[in-house]
C-alpha positions, 0 to 999 in steps of 0.5 A, spaced: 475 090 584 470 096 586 464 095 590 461 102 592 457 101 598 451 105 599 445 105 604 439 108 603 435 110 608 429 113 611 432 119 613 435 120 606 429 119 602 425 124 605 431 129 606 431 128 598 425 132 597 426 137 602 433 139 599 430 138 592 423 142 594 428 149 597 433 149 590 427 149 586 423 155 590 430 159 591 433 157 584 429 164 580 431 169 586 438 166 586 439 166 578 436 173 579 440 176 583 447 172 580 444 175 573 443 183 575 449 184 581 455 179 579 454 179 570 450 185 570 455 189 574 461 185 572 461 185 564 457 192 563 455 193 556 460 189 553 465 191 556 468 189 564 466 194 570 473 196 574 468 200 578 473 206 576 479 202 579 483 202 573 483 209 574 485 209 581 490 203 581 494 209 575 493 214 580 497 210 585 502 207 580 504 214 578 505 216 585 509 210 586 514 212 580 514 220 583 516 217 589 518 209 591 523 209 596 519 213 602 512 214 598 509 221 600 506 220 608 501 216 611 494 218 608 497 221 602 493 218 598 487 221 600 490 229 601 492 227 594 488 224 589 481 225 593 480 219 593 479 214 600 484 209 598 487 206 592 483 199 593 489 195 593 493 194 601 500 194 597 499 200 592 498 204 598 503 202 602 508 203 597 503 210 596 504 212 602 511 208 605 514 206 599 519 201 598 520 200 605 512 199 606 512 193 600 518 189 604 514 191 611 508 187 607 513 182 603 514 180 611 507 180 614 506 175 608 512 171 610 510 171 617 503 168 616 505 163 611 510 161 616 505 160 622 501 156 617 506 151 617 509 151 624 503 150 627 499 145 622 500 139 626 495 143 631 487 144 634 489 152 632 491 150 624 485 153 622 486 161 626 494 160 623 490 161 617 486 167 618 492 172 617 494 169 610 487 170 609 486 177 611 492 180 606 488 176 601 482 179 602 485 186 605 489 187 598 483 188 593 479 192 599 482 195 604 487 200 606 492 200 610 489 202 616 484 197 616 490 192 616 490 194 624 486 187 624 492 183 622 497 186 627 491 184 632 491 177 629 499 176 630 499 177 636 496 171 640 500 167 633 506 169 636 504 167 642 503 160 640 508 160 635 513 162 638 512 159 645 514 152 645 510 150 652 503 152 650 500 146 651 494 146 646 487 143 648 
């Protein structure tokens, strides 16, 4: 058998009307906004908005293709195409660095899940993840250089990933 167990409150019931007085007072702007910037902007005419990236990432890709072992220097990109960044954190190492750049890449991604893994069982679980994170985020936004955080990241990761006397509070 199941028995759902349930107590009802005071505090509960006039949490209730609050929580349900601010969803109806914001529910328009919210819509509004979802409607105008996330719909609007995303789904254009009919048609889906790349913001002009489509273009970007083929700009890339014949770069890649021209030069893929060692692509055409750091910032490249930028000299070559006017454009700031291709908008995608492997597309712009193989721009700029090529292949080396994508197995360079190919390591971080490692080297983050790793930490996950290593230090699951610890208080610090949560900042094992921020690196894993910040290549997803930094992979659709974002160039190589703004990748810096990630190198900052990796360090106290190293630290206690690797050093088996830490002690964790």
């Amino acid at each position: 058998r199941f028995y759902l167990n349930f107590n009802l409150s005071y505090k509960k019931i006039l949490i209730f009307p609050i929580v349900l007085g601010i969803i109806i007072f914001l529910y328009e702007p919210i819509k509004r906004v979802f409607t105008n910037r996330i719909i609007g902007v995303t789904f254009n005419d009919g048609g889906i908005y790349t913001s002009g990236r489509d273009i970007i990432y083929a700009e890339a890709i014949q770069m890649i293709k021209e030069k893929p072992l060692f692509g055409y220097g750091i910032d490249s990109f930028t000299v070559l195409t006017g454009q700031v960044y291709p908008h995608n954190l492997l597309l712009g190492m193989m721009v700029e660095v090529g292949l080396i750049g994508a197995v360079i890449f190919i390591g971080f991604t490692v080297f983050a899940i790793w930490f996950i893994f290593k230090l699951k069982r610890t208080p610090i679980f949560i900042f094992s993840g921020l690196p894993l994170y910040m290549i997803i985020v930094q992979m659709l936004s974002g160039e190589f250089y703004d990748f810096r955080y990630y190198f900052l990241w990796s360090i106290p990761l190293l630290y206690f990933g690797l050093n088996k006397k830490t002690e964790y509070v």
